[in-house]
C-alpha positions in Angstrom: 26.5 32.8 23.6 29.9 32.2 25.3 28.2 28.4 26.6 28.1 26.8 23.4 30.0 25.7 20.5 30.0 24.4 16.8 30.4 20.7 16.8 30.3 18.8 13.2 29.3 15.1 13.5 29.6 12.5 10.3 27.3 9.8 10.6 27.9 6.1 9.7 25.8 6.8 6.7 28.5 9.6 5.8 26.0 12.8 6.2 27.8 15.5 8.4 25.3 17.0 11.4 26.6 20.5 12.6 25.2 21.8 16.0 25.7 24.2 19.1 26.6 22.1 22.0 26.7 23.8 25.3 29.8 24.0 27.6 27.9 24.8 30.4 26.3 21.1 31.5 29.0 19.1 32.0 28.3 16.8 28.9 29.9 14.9 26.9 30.2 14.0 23.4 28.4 10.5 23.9 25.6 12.3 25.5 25.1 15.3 23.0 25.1 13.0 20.4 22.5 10.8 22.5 20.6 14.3 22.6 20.6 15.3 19.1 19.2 11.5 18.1 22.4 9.9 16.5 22.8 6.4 17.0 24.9 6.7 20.0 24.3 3.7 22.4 26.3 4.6 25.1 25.2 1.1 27.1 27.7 1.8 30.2 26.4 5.2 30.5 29.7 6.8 29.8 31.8 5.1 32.2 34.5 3.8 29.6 33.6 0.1 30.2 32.3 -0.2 26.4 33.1 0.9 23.4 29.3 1.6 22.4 30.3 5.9 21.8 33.7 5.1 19.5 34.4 7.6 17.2 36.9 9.1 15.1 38.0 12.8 15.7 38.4 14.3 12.6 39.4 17.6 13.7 43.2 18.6 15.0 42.1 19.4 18.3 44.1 18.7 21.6 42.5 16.2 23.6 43.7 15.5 27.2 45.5 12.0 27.0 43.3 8.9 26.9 42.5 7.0 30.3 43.8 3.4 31.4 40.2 2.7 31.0 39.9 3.7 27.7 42.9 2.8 26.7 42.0 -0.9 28.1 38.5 -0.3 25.7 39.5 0.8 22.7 42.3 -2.3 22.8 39.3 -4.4 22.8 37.0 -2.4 20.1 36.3 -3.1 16.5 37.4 -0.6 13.5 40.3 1.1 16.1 41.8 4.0 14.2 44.7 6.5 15.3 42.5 9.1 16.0 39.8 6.6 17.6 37.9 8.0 21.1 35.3 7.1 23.2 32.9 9.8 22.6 31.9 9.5 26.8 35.6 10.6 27.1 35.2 13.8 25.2 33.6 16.8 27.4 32.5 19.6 25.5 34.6 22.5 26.6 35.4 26.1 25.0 38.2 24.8 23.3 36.7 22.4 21.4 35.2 25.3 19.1 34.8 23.4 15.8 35.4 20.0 17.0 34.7 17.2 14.2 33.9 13.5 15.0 33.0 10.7 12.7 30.7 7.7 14.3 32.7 4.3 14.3 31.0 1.7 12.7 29.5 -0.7 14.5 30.8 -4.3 15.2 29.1 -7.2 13.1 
């Protein structure tokens, strides 16, 4: 089907989760991972005023450039890596095809 594509998701545990994720409902990555049951919080409801859905993207993908907001979110997160996201950021288009994410841990 032309409205879905492979994502690959590491948990925090380290076991990798492949799906389909659809293009077609405007989600994002926060959400699909809310979907699929992975401990996602997602506490502002993907308005980049947490960092509840940080994750690494593992993949070489092109992502548009990151937000003030998340910018201004990810300044204040725990475990910040280069390729550190907010997952409510990430909306699953076509092009992400084969997209891999790893969950952040989660603050202490």
């Amino acid at each position: 089907m032309d409205d879905m594509i492979k994502v690959k998701i590491i948990d925090r545990a380290g076991k990798l989760h492949e799906h389909d994720a659809p293009t077609d409902m405007n989600m994002n990555m926060m959400e699909f991972c809310r979907a699929v049951e992975l401990p996602v919080e997602g506490t502002c409801g993907g308005m980049a005023l947490c960092a509840s859905c940080h994750m690494y993207v593992e993949s070489d993908h092109q992502l548009p450039e990151q937000s003030e907001d998340e910018e201004d979110m990810l300044d204040q997160a725990f475990f910040v890596e280069d390729n550190s996201r907010l997952g409510c950021q990430i909306k699953l288009k076509t092009e992400l095809e084969g997209l891999t994410v790893r969950l952040a841990p989660v603050s202490e």
